[in-house]
N, C-alpha and C positions, 0 to 999 in steps of 0.2 A: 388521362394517363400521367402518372406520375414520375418526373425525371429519376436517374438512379440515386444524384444525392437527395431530393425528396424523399427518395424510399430510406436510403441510408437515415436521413432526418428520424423520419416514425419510427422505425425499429432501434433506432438508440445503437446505431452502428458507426465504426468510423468506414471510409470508402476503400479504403489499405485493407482492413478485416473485412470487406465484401468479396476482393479480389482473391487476398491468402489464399493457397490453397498449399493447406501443413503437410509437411515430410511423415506415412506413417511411422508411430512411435509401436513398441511390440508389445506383446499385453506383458511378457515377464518385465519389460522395462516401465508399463504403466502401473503395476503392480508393485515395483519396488519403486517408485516414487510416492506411490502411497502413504506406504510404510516409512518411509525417508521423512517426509512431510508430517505425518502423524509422533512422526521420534524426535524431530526440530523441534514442536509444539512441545512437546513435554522437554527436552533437554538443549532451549537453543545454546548454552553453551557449549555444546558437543562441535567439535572437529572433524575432518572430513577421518581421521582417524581412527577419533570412537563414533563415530555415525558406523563406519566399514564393522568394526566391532558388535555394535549394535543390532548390526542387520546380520553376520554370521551369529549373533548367539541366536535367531529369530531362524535359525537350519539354512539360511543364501548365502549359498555361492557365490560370493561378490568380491572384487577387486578395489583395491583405495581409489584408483583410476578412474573407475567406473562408478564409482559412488562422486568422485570431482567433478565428473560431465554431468551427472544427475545433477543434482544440489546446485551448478552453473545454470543449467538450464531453468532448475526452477525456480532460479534468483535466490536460496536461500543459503546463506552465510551464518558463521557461528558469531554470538552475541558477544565477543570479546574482543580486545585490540590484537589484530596480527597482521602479518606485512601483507600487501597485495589481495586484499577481498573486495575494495572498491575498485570500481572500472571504470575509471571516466573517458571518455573520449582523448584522445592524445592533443586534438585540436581544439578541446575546445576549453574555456578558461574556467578554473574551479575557486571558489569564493571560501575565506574563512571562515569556520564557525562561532558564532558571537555571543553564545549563547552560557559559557562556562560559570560565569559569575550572575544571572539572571534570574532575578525572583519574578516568579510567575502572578501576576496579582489582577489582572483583569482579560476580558476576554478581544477579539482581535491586537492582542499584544504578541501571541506568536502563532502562527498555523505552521502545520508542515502536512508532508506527502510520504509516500511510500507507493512500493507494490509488491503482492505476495502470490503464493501459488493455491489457483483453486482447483482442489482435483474433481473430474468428473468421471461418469462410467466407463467410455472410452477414451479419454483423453484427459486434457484438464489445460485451462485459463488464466488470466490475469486480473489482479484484483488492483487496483489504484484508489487510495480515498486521501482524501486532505480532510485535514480536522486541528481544532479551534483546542491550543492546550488546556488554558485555562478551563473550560468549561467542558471538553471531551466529546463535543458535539463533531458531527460527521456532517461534517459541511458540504459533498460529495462526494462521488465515488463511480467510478468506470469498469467493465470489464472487457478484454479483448484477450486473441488468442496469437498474437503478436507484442514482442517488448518492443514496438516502435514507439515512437515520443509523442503519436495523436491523442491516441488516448487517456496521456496522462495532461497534456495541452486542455482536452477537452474539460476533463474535471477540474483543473483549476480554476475554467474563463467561468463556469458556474459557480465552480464555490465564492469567488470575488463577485458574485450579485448580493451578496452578504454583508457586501465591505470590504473595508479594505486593510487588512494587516498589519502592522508595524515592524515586524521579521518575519519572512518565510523563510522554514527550516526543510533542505533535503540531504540525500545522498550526495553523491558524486558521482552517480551511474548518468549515462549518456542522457538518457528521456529526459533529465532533470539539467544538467548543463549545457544541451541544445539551443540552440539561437532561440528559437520561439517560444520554448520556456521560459528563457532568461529573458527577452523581449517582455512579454505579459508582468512581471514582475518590475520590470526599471521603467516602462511609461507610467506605472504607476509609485513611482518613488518608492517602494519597497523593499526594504535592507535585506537584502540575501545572505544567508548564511547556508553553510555545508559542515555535514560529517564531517572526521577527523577519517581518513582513512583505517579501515575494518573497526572502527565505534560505533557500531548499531547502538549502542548507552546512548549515545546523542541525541536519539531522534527515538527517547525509549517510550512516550505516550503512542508513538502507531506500533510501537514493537507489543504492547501491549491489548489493542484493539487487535490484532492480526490474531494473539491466541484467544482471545472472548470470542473473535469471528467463526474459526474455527469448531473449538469446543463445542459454545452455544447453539452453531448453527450448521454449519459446513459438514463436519461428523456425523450428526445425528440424521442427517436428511442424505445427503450421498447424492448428491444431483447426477443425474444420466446426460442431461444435455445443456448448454449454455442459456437454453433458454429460460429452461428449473432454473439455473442460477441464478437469472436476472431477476425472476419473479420472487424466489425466495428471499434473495440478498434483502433486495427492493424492503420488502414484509420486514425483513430482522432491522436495517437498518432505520426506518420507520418506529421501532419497536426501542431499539437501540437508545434511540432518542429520548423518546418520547413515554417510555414507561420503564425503562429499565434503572433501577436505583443503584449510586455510587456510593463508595464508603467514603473516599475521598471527597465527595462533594456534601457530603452530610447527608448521606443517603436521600436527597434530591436527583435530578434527573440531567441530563445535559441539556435538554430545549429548554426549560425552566432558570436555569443556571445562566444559559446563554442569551437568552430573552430579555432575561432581568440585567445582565452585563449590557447589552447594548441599549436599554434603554438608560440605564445610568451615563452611555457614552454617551446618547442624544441630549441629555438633559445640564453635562460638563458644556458641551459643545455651544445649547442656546444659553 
């Protein structure tokens, strides 16, 4: 007999998402989140404004109000500087970003993080991956149905079996300035950097994996249950990796890219 974190272990759960048990969402309101999430993808510049616009020209009856709790809940914000779109904790302390003057030129030179929204038949997820800028590899990646800070905890402490960073870039949302994130990052001497308040541009290599994720996979397959998700993600991101060609990288691949980066850092190193 297997303990419940044992079980949590095998199924690639945190124990917070075993207990959850989610507020029903309504289908009109899972349905306009769809649409919400499918019109972010194509126009993240849009405000909660022309998001509300967006979705009356599409015939819904929608309110700016109710499009702000939407788009809150599903963590997504518009791609440009405005006051008040990061959330950080009130308590907890938020890091400069260091990044404004930084040429990109080898790989564990900056990773960062993110989470976005995955929709599902009846409900829909969270997505978390940390990835390696120079080279666009997906170092890991978590889902839960919870924005608590485990799950983004959890993909970090894996993607650092990798190595170890020279700047981690994130938000300013709470998962990400939490003790135990920031914890995982300063025992291992690593220069924390943050968003600028409402500059998704800062942290735009996952802003750009989040729509590839999408498009390429998320849309096209329409997963019914978390578990499609995991196994599909699982399949794309593997794929991701490992055969999918970059124009910025010279149409090379990210584990190729990123393979070859860290054996140049072993070879500085001896």
């Amino acid at each position: 007999m297997f303990s419940v974190r044992e079980q949590c272990e095998l199924l690639d759960l945190n124990r917070s998402t075993l207990y959850y048990e989610p507020v029903p969402v309504s289908e009109r309101d899972l349905e306009l989140m769809r649409l919400l999430d499918q019109q972010q993808t194509e126009t993240p510049f849009y405000g909660v404004i022309k998001m509300t616009n967006a979705m009356r020209e599409q015939g819904i009856d929608v309110g700016k109000c109710h499009v702000r709790t939407l788009l809150r809940e599903m963590g997504l914000y518009a791609v440009y500087p405005e006051p008040d779109t990061s959330k950080p904790h009130p308590e907890h302390e938020v890091y400069p970003y260091l990044l404004s003057e930084t040429e990109i030129t080898r790989v564990n030179q900056v990773w960062s993080t993110d989470i976005t929204y995955i929709r599902l038949g009846h409900g829909f997820v969270y997505l978390c991956a940390v990835i390696d800028w120079h080279s666009r590899y997906v170092l890991s990646y978590r889902l839960s149905n919870t924005l608590n800070a485990d799950f983004c905890v959890d993909a970090l402490r894996e993607a650092l079996k990798y190595g170890t960073p020279e700047i981690f870039n994130t938000d300013q949302g709470t998962q990400f300035t939490s003790q135990e994130f920031i914890e995982e990052l300063k025992k291992r001497r690593i220069s924390i950097s943050m968003d600028g308040r409402g500059r998704c541009l800062d942290n735009i290599f996952v802003e750009r994996l989040w729509r590839t994720v999408k498009y390429e996979n998320v849309y096209l397959h329409n997963y019914e249950t978390i578990l499609e998700a995991r196994e599909g993600l699982k399949k794309y991101f593997e794929f991701y990796n490992k055969k999918r060609f970059h124009q910025s990288l010279g149409y090379s691949t990210p584990e190729k890219v990123f393979l070859a980066g860290f054996a140049d850092l072993v070879k500085v190193a001896v």
